[in-house]
N, C-alpha and C positions, 0 to 999 in steps of 0.2 A: 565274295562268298567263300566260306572256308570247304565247303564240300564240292567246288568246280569241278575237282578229280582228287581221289583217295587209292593211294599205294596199299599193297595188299597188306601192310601187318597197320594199318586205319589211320597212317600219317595223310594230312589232306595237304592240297598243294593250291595255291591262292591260285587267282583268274590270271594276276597279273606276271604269276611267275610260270606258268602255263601258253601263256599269251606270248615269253618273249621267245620261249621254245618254239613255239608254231610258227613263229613269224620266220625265226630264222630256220626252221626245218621242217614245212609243213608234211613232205612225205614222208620223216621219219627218219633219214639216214644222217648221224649225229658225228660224223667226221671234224675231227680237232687239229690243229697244227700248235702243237706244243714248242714255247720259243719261251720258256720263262727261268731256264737252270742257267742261273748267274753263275755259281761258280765251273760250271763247265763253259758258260763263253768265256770265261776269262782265260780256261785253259786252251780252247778252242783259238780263241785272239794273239793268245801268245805263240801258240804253234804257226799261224799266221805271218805275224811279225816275223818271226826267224824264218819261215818258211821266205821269203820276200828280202832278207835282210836288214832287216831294222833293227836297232837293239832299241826296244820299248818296252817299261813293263806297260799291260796295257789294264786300263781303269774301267769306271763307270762309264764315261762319258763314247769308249772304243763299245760297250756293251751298246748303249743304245743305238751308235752307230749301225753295226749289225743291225739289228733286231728292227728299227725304221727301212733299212736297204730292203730286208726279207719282209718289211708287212707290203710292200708296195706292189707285189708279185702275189698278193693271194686273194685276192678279189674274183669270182669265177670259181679258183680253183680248190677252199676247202666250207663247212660252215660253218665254222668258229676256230676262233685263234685265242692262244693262251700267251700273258705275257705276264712280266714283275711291273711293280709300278713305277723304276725306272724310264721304263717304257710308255709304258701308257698315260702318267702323266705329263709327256712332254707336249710342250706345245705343238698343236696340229697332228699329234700321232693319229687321233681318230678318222682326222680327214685323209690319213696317207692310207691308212689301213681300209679305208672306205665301210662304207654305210649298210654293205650287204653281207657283212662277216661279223659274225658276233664274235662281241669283245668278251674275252673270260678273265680279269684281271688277279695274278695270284695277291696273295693275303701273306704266307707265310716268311719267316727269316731266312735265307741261305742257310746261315749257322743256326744249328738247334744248338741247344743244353746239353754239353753234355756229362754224364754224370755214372758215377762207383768205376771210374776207369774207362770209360765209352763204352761199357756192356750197356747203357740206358742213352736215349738221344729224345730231349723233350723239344716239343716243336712251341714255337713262340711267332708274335706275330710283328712282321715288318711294318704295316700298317693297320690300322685300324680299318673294322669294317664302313664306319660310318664314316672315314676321313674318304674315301673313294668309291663310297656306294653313288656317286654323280657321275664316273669317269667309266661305269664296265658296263656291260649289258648280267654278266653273273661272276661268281667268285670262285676259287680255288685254294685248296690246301693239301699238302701235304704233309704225312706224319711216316719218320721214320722209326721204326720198329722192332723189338726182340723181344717176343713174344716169353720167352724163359724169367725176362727182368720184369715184376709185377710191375713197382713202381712207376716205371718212368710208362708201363705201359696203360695204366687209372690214370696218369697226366696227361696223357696224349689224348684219350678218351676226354677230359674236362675240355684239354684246347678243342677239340675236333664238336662236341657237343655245344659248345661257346660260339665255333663258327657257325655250325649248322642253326640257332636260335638266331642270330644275326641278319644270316642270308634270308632268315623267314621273313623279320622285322620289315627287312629294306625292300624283301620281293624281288630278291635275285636269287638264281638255282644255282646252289652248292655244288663245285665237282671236288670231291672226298678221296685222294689217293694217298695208298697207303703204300709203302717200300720196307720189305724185308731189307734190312742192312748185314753189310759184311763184319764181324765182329775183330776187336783187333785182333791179331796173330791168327788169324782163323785164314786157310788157305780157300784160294777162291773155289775149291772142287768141293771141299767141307761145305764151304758158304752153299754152292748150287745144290746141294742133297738136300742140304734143308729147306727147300721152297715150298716142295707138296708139302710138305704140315705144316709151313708157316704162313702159308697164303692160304689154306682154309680157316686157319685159327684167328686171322685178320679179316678175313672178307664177314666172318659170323659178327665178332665186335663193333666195327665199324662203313662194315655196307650200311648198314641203317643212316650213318649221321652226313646223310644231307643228299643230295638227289639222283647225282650221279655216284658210282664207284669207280674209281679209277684205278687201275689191278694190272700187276706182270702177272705172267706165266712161269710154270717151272723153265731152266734153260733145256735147249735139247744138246747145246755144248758148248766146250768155253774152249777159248785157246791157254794152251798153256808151253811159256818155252816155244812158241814157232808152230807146237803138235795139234793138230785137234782131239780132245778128248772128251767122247759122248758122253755125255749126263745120264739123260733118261728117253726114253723111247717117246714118239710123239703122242701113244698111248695114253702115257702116264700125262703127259699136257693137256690131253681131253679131258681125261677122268678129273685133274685136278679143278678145271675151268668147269666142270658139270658141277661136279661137289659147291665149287662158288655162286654159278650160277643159281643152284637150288637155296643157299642160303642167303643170298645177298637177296632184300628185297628193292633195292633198284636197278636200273639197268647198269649192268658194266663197261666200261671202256677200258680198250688195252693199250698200256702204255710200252714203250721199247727197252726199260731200263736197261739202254747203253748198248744195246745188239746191233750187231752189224745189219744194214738194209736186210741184207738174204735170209739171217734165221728172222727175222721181225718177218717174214713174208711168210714162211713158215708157220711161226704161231700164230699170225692170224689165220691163215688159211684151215690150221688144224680147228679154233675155235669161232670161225666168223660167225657161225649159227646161233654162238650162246651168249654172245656180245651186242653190243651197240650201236659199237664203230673203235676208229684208233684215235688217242690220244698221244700222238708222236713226234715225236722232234728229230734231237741228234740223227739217228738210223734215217731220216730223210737226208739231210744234208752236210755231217760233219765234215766229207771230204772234200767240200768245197773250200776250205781253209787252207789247205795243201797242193789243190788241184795244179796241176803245171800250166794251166794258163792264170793261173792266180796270181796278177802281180802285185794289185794296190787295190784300193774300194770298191772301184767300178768295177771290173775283173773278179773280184771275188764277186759281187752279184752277180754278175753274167755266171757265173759256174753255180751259183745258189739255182737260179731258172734251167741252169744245164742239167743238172744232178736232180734238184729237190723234185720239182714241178712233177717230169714226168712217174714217182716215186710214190709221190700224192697220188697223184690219178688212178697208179694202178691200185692202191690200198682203197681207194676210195669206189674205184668201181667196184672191188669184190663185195665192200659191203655195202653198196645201194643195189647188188645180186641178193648178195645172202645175211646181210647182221640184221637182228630184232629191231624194230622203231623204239623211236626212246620213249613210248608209250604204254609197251608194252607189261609193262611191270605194274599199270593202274587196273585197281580191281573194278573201278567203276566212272567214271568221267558223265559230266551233263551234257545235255545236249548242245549247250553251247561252247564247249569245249571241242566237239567231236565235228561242231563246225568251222573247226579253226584248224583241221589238220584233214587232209589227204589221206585217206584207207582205201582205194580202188585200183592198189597195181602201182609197179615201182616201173619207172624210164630211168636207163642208165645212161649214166651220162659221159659217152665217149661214141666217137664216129662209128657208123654200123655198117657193114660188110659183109656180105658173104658170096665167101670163094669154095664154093662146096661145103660135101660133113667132115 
């Protein structure tokens, strides 16, 4: 039935793609472990490599490596994992990944289009939807962005609309992020000023096309030179993630584009009320590549469970505290819908204790 549940601007959401949300998240708290930026493991792997002294450049086949060591450890600890289909179509990856972590399988190319000198980056698709709507529980894409360049930014719109028609077809829920990009010669302190007005000007566009949004925050500081130098106030973080919140009609999830753990704890902390949950990667566990007990695969895993895990948890309990159910943004759901998900109180899910106030 196409009216099982209806988002408020009257997109209805199928039984079956409702169904596989509840299954994997009856009480609402939509925590992600984002592991699908290929060309960052490859930078990641090569840091590795030298880190360890190997001279390797390293390939697909070191990506999937990774990225099988790390689904083996998140069973328990998130409710959905994102990967490329490197990944996820390898043989037995589902079985490593286990059966209680929803699969989000990305769609998009590493390399977008790019086009008038790289002021325009159009996104294109590495596979098709229908070639791995068998292998995911739901889909992901990413488009990156400059909201100044029409052009590439009406293409981005067609790709993103294309996917979102797709994930309807096959009855998998779309997660929709969007990346303000660094323009060339554009310094990265230029690049951060411009987030508050390019992340509301993206969240209006393309919050719509597809179920979930998946959204950074303005930065609150960048390094530069060894220096820290603040951006914007964590003020300006809220106000921005309100302004999105109120226009994006679906629920948001926050992504880490490439923050150290501690600001990524930061901005979710500042916005965990107007969100979802996290969609995170890197900021969990990049230093495990480097870590000093990092010598060879196994060793890098062990430092992946040393670092990441407890990282996850702590993101993960704030927002089964404080983020929105991913429900939240339906204006109306059937009854059998609303038997399919948990509304009577959140249990957090970490040891309980108390040693005084």
């Amino acid at each position: 039935m196409e009216n099982f549940a209806v988002y408020k601007d009257g997109v209805s959401v199928s039984e079956e793609i409702f169904s596989i949300l509840a299954k994997y998240s009856p009480s609402g708290v939509f925590d992600v472990f984002a592991s699908d930026q290929h060309s960052s493991y490859l930078k990641l792997t090569e840091s590795y490599f030298k880190h360890i002294g190997v001279s390797k450049k390293p390939d697909d086949n070191d990506v999937k490596e990774v990225c099988l060591r790390f689904a083996k450890h998140l069973g328990g600890n998130t409710t959905a994992a994102l990967f490329n289909h490197l990944a996820y179509l390898s043989p037995g990856f589902r079985e490593t990944l286990g059966k209680d972590v929803m699969l989000i399988g990305r769609l998009e190319d590493t390399n977008t289009e790019s086009v008038d000198g790289g002021i325009g980056q159009i996104a294109r698709f590495a596979v098709k939807p229908e070639e791995v709507a068998h292998a995911v529980d739901g889909f992901k894409i990413l488009v990156k962005l400059n909201p100044a360049h029409k052009p590439s930014w009406e293409k981005n719109i067609e790709f993103a609309s294309a996917a979102f028609e797709a994930a309807k077809k096959f009855k998998k829920p779309l997660f929709t992020e969007t990346l303000l990009f660094q323009l060339p010669g554009e310094s990265k302190l230029d690049f951060a000023k411009r987030l508050p007005e390019g992340l509301i000007a993206m969240a209006k566009d393309f919050g719509p096309l597809g179920h979930f949004y998946k959204t950074q925050v303005p930065l609150l500081w960048i390094e530069d030179g060894g220096k820290i130098v603040q951006v914007v106030s964590p003020q300006v973080v809220r106000d921005t993630a309100k302004e999105m919140e109120k226009i994006s009609p679906r629920p948001m999830l926050l992504l880490s584009a490439a923050v150290d753990f501690e600001q990524y704890c930061a901005q979710y902390g500042i916005v965990c009320d107007l969100i979802s949950g996290p969609m995170c990667g890197r900021a969990y566990f990049k230093e495990a590549f480097t870590d000093p007990t990092t010598k060879d695969w196994d060793t890098l895993e062990k430092a992946f469970v040393k670092i990441a895990l407890p990282r996850i948890q702590t993101i993960r309990r704030l927002a089964s505290a404080m983020s929105q159910p991913w429900w939240y943004k339906f204006s109306s759901m059937s009854e059998k819908a609303k038997s399919l998900i948990k509304t009577d109180g959140r249990q957090m899910p970490s040891v309980k204790a108390d040693f005084g106030y």
